[in-house]
N, C-alpha and C positions, 0 to 999 in steps of 0.2 A: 548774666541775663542781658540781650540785648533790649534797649530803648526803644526802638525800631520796630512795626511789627511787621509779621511775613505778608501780612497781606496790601500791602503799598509797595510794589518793586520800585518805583522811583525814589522813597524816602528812601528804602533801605540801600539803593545805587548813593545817594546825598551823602548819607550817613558815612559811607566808606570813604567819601575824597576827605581830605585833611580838614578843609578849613570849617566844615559841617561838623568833623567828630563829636564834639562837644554838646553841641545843638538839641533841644528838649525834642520829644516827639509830636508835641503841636507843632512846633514850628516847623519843622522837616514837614510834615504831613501841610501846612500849609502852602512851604515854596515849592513842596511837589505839585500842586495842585496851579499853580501859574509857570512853569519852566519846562523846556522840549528838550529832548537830547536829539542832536544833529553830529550828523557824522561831516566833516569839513576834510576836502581834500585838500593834500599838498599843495602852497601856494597861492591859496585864495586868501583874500585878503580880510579880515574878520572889522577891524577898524581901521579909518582913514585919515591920516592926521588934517585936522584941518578941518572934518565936517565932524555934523554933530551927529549922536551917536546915541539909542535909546533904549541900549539892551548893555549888560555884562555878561562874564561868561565864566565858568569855572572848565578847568579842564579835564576832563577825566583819563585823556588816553593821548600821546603825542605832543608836541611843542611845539611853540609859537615863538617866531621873532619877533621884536620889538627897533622899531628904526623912528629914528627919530633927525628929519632932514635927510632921509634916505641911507644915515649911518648907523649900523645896527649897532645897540647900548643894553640889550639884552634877552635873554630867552626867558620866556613863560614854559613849565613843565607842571605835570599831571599835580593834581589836588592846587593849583593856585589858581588865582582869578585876573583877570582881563577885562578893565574897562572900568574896573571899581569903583575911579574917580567919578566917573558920569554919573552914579547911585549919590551924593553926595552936592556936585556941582554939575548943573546942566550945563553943556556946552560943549564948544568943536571939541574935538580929539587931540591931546597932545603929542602923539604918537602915531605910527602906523603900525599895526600887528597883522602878520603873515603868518598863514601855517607854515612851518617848516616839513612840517610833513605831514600823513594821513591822521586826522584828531577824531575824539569824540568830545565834543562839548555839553555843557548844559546850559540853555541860555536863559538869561534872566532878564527880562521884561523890566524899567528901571518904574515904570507907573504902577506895576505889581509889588514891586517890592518895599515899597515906600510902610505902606500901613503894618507887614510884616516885621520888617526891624522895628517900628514903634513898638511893636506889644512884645518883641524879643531884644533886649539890650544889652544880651549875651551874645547875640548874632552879630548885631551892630559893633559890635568889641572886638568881633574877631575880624570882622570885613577891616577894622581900621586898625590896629595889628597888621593886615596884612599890607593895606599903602604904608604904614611906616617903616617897615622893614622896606620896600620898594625906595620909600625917600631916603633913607639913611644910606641905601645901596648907591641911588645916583649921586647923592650927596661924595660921598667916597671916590667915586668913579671921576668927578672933579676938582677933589683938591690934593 
């Protein structure tokens, strides 16, 4: 039995990228109710290293590069997120993130989301799960 009900199609689009699976059905029904899905063509640039930045982004369809000083250090693909740090710590962008190709995003407002992870600490777990897998990878990638 799905958690999910049929009649929220954004929860249940949520529910199916990875980093949501887990996620109760308040909560999905509530970040459905603040996030858009935007379709992003190839090449546009979604963050800019250096300014600041006031949304996250999960991916649901296509990949994103990630350059950092214009050297690209990695790709983003579907169910991961984008920009997580700014959810967290406001501030410039450490990073530049380019579609690689035609995406579908879900975008996460970082002022919306704030009161939602308070009252979901199983959301907040998985969002920081997913920087540390991210730090452990760049971590790697330099020694």
């Amino acid at each position: 039995m799905s958690l999910i009900s049929h009649t929220d199609p954004k929860a249940k689009r949520l529910h199916e990228v990875a980093i949501f699976k887990n996620a109760d059905k308040k909560a999905l029904a509530r970040l459905s109710s603040v996030v858009d899905e935007v379709k992003v063509p190839a090449g546009h640039e979604l963050i800019s290293q250096g300014h600041f930045h006031s949304e996250s982004f999960v991916v649901e369809k296509g990949t994103a590069e990630v350059f950092v000083d214009d050297e690209l250090v990695a790709e983003i693909s579907e169910g991961e997120m984008i920009g997580e740090l700014g959810i967290f710590v406001r501030g410039s962008a450490s990073a530049t993130v380019r579609a690689k190709n035609a995406m579908t995003v879900v975008v996460i407002p970082h002022n919306a989301i704030d009161q939602i992870l308070d009252d979901n600490p199983a959301m907040m777990r998985v969002i920081a799960q997913e920087l540390a897998v991210r730090l452990r990878g760049m971590d790697a990638r330099h020694h």
